[in-house]
C-alpha positions in Angstrom: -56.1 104.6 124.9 -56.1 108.1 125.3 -60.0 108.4 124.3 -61.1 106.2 127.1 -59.2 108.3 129.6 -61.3 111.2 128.8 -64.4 108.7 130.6 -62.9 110.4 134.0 -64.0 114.1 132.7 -67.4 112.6 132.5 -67.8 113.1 136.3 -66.1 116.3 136.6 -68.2 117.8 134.0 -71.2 116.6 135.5 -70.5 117.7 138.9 -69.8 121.1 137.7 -73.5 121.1 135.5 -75.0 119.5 138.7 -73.8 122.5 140.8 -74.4 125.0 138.8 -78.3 124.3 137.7 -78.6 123.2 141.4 -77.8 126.8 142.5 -79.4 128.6 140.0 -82.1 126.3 140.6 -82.8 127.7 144.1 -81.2 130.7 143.9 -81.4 133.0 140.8 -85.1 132.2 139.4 -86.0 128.9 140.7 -88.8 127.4 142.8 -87.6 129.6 145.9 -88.0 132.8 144.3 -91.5 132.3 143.1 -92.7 131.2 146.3 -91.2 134.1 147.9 -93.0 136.2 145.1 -96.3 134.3 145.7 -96.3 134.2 149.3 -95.3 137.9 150.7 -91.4 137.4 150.7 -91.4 134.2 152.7 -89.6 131.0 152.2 -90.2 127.5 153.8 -87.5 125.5 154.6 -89.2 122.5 152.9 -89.4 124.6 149.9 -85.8 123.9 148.7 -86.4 120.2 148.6 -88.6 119.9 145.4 -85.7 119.8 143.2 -84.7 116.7 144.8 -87.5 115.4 143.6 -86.5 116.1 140.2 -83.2 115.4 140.7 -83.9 111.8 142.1 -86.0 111.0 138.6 -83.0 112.6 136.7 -80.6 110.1 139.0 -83.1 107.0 138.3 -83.7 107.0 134.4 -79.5 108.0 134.0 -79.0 104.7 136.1 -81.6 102.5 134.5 -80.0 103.7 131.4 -76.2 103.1 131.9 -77.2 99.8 133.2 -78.7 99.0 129.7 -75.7 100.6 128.5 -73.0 98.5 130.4 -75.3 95.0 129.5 -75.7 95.6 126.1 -71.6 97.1 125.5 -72.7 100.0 123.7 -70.2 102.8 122.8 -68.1 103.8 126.1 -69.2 107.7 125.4 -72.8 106.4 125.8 -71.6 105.5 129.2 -69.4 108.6 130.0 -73.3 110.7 129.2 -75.2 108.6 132.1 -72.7 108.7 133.9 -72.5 112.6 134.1 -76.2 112.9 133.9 -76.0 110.6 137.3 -73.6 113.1 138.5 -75.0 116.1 138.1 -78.7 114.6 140.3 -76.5 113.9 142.8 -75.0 117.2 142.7 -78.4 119.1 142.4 -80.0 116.6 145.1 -77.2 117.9 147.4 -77.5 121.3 146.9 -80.7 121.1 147.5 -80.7 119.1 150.6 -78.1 121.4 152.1 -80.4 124.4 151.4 -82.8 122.9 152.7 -80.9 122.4 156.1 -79.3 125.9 156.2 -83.0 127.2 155.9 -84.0 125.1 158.8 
């Protein structure tokens, strides 16, 4: 019983990886910095949205994939992994959508 209740770290854990890449993402060598390199030191707001992009096709296959999971009763840590993988997209989706809007 004990196992199973480490299933509720799974989202804690992937919040935290979701927030962290999702900031370092945009802030410390991501997409932001080399379009600031490439285009004289200026930033478009609708820069910071192309990891959403990539986050949303992180978000899609993790859900496709616990859904196989949850039909087909694989092993509950099989679950706990989407399920933090889903996490962490939603986390980097909304890092970068509030980037996005304090750039705006």
């Amino acid at each position: 019983m004990q196992s199973i209740g480490f299933l509720y770290l799974a989202g804690i854990i992937g919040s935290l990886v979701g927030e962290v890449s999702g900031h370092w993402m945009h802030d410390a060598k991501g997409v932001g910095h080399y379009f600031m390199r490439r285009h004289d030191g200026r930033i478009d707001p609708e820069v910071r949205l192309y990891h959403s992009y990539l986050a949303s096709l992180l978000m899609a296959v993790a859900l496709l994939a616990l859904g196989f999971a949850l039909q087909n009763v694989w092993h509950y840590m099989i679950d706990a992994v989407f399920y933090g993988v889903q996490i962490a997209g939603i986390m980097i989706t909304t890092t970068a959508v509030n980037a996005y809007l304090l750039d705006s």
